[in-house]
N, C-alpha and C positions, 0 to 999 in steps of 0.2 A: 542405497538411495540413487537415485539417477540423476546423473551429471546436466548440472542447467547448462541449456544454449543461451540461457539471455541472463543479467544482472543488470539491474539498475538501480543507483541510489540517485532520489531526487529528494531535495531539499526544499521544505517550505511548511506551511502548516494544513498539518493532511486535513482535507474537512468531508466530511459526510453528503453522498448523495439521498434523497429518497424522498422528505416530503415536500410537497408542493403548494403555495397558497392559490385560489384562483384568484384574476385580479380582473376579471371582466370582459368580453366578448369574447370567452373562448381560451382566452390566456392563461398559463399555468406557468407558474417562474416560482424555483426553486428555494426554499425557506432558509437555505445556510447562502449567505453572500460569501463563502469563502468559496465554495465549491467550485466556479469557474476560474478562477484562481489555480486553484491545484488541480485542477485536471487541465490547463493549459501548461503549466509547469511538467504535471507527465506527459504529456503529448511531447513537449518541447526535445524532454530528455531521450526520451523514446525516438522519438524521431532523428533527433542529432547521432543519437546508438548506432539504429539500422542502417542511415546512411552511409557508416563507414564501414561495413561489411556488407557480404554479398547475402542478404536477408531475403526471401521468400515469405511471404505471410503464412504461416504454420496454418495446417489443417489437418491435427490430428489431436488424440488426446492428449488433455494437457496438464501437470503440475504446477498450479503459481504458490509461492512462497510470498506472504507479503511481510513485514514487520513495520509496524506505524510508531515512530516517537515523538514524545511527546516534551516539553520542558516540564519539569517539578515545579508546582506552586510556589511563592515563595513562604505559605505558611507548613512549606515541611521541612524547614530550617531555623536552627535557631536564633535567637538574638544576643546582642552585648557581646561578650566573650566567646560566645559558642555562634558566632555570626556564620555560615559557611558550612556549619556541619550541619547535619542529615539527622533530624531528631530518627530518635528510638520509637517514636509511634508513629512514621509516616510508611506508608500505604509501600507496598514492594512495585506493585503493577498500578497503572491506570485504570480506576473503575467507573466515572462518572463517564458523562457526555466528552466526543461522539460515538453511538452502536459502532462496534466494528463490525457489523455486518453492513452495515450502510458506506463506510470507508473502506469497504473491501468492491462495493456495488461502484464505487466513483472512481478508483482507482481502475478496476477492469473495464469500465468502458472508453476511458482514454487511452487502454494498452491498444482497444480494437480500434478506435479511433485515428490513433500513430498506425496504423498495418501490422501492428506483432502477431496478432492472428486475425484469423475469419472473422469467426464468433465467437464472443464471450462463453457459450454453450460449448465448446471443447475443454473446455476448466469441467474436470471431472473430480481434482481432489485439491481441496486449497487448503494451506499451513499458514496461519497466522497469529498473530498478537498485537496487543499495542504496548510500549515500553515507555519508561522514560530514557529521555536522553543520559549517556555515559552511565549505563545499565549493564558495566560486565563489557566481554568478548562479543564480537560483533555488533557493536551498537554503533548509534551515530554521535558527532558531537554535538548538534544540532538538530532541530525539528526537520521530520523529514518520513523518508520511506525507504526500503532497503526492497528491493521486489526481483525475487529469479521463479522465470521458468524452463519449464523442464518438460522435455518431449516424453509420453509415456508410452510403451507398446501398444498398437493398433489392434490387431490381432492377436488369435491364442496363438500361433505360432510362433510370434516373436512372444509371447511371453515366459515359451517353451523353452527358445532357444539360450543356453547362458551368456 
């Protein structure tokens, strides 16, 4: 696997880019109110990252890693006695609302957005999920996002070389 040049975990409630309502003379604003929210939350972190290192904006191909969590409902716990525990029939992964494909679209344009790269179009291979929180090793305690990239060979040469 190839070693990320970036990590960042940012904190907040990841929310989905993608459709749009129109709202009249040309205006188009985005259908989830969280979305600017969490993409000013990545930029923030992103930005605060790069500027304490000597960051260049990548342009080459590129690995992002994203992991999005999520809090567990409160109807996947029990009640009275069993207040706290984690019923036997609740769901391992998040499957409703929001597409991860769509919170993988809002997340990458605030990476470009902060200067992590050029363009979103060097993401050539992306690793993700969405979790809930306190899901195991590597998770968060909170809602949020865990996102590393990773520089990938340009060339067959350097793919060549060990």
């Amino acid at each position: 696997m190839t070693k990320p040049i970036l990590t960042l975990t940012v904190y907040g409630k990841p929310a989905p880019q993608g459709s749009k309502s129109h709202k009249g003379g040309g205006r188009m604003v985005e259908s989830s109110a969280y979305v600017k929210p969490w993409r000013e939350r990545v930029v923030a972190v992103a930005l605060d990252s790069l500027q304490h290192r000597d960051w260049t904006r990548l342009d080459a191909p590129l690995l992002v890693c994203m992991d999005f969590f999520f809090d567990r409902p409160k109807s996947h716990f029990g009640t009275g006695r069993n207040a706290g525990l984690l019923k036997a029939s609740a769901p391992a992964r998040p499957t409703g609302p929001p597409d991860l494909s769509k919170l993988v679209r809002s997340t990458e344009d605030a990476l470009q957005t902060a200067g992590a790269y050029r363009d979103d179009a060097l993401i050539v291979s992306i690793a993700t999920a969405k979790r809930y929180v306190d899901d195991g090793p590597g998770s968060l305690d909170r809602p949020g996002a865990l996102i590393t990239i990773s520089r990938l060979p340009a060339t067959l040469q350097e793919v060549a070389t060990p």
